[in-house]
C-alpha positions as CSV (number, residue, x, y, z in Angstrom):
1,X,-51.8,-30.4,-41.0
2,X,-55.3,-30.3,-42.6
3,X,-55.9,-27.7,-40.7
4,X,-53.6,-25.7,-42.8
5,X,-55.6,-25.9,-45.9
6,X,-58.9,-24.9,-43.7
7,X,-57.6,-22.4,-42.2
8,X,-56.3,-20.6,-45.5
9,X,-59.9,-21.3,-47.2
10,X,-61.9,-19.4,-44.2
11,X,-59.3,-16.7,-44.7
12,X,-59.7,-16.4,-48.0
13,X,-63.7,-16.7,-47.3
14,X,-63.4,-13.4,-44.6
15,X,-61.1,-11.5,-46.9
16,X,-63.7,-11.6,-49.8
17,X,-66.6,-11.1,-47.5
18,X,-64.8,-7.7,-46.0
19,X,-64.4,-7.1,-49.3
20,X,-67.4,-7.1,-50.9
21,X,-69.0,-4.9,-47.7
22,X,-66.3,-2.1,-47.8
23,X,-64.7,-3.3,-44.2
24,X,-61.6,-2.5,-43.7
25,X,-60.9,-3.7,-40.3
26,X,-62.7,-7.9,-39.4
27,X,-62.6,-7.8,-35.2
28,X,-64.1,-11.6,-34.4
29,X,-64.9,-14.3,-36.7
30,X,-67.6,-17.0,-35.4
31,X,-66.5,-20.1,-36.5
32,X,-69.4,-23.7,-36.3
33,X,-67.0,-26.9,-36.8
34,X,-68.8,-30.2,-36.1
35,X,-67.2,-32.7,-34.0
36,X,-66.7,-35.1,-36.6
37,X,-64.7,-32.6,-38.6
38,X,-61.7,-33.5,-37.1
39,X,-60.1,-30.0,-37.0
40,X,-58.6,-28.9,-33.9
41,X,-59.8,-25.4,-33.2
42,X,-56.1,-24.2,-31.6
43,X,-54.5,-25.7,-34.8
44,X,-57.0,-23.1,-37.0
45,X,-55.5,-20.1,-34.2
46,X,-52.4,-21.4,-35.1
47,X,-52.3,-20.8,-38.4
48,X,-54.5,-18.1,-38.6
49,X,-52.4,-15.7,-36.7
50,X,-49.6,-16.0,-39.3
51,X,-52.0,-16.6,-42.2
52,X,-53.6,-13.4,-41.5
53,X,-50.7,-10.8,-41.0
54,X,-50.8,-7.7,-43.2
55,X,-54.6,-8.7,-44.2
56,X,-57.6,-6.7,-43.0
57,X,-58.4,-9.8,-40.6
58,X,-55.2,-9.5,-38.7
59,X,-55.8,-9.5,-35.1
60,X,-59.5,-10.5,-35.0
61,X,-60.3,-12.8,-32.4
62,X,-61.6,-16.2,-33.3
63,X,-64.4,-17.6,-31.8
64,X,-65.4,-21.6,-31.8
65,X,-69.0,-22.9,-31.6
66,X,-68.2,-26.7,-31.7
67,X,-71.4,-29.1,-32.6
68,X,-71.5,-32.6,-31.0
69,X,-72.4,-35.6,-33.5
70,X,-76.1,-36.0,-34.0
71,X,-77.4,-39.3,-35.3
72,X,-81.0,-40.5,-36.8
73,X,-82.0,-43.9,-36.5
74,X,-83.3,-45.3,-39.9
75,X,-85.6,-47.6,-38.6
76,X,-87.2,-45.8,-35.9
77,X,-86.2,-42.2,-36.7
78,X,-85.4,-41.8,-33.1
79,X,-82.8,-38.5,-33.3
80,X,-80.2,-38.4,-30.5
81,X,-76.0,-37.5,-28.9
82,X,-74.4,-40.6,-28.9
83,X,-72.5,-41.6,-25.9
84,X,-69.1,-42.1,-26.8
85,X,-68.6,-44.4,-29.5
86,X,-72.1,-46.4,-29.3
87,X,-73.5,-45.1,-32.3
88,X,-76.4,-47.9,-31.4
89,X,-80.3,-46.5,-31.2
90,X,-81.2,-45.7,-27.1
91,X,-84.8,-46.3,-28.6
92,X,-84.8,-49.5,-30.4
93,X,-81.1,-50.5,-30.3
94,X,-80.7,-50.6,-33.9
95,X,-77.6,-49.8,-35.8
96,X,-78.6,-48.5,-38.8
97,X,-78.1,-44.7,-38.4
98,X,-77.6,-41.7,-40.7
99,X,-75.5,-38.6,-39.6
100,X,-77.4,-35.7,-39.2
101,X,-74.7,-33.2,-37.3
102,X,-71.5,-33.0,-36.4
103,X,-69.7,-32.8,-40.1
104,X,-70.2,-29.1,-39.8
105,X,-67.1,-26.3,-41.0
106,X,-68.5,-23.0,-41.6
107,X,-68.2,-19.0,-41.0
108,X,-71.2,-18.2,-38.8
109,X,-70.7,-14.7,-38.7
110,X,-67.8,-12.1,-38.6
111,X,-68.0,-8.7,-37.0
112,X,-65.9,-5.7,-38.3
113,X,-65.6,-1.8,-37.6
């Protein structure tokens, strides 16, 4: 259901941007969402398609780039993928960590005619 709320902001986002650049027609918009976002990419199509009716990014095709989690170890900086859910250093087995990916929801690019 969040996706709801997402899915209205990016519109919004893609309306304003045609806008402001005189498009009148938005064909495929790249979309990054980080894994730890928890937004389901087919929930945002969902939406989107009845979002977006009678708007000037009806029909355009959405397009997902989705980021893994990317963690940095505090005490040895070691940056790495965890497996699963061992968010424990593969370098010094610490787990102290800081997030450095994967929290990602953004608009990479749109392309209109």
């Amino acid at each position: 259901m969040h996706e709801y709320g997402i899915t209205e902001s990016l519109l919004r986002i893609v309306e304003d941007s045609a806008r402001e650049a005189g498009v009148s027609k938005v064909i495929t918009i790249r979309i990054v969402i980080g894994a730890l976002t928890g937004f389901a990419p087919e929930s945002i199509e969902f939406y989107y398609e009845r979002m977006s009716q009678n708007t000037v990014a009806e029909g355009a095709k959405l397009e997902f780039e989705e980021l893994p989690v990317t963690l940095r170890c505090r005490s040895c900086g070691h940056v790495f993928q965890p497996e699963e859910r061992r968010w424990d250093c593969p370098s010094c087995a610490s787990s102290e960590m800081e997030i450095q990916g994967g929290r990602e929801l953004y608009i990479k690019e749109m392309e209109a005619a």
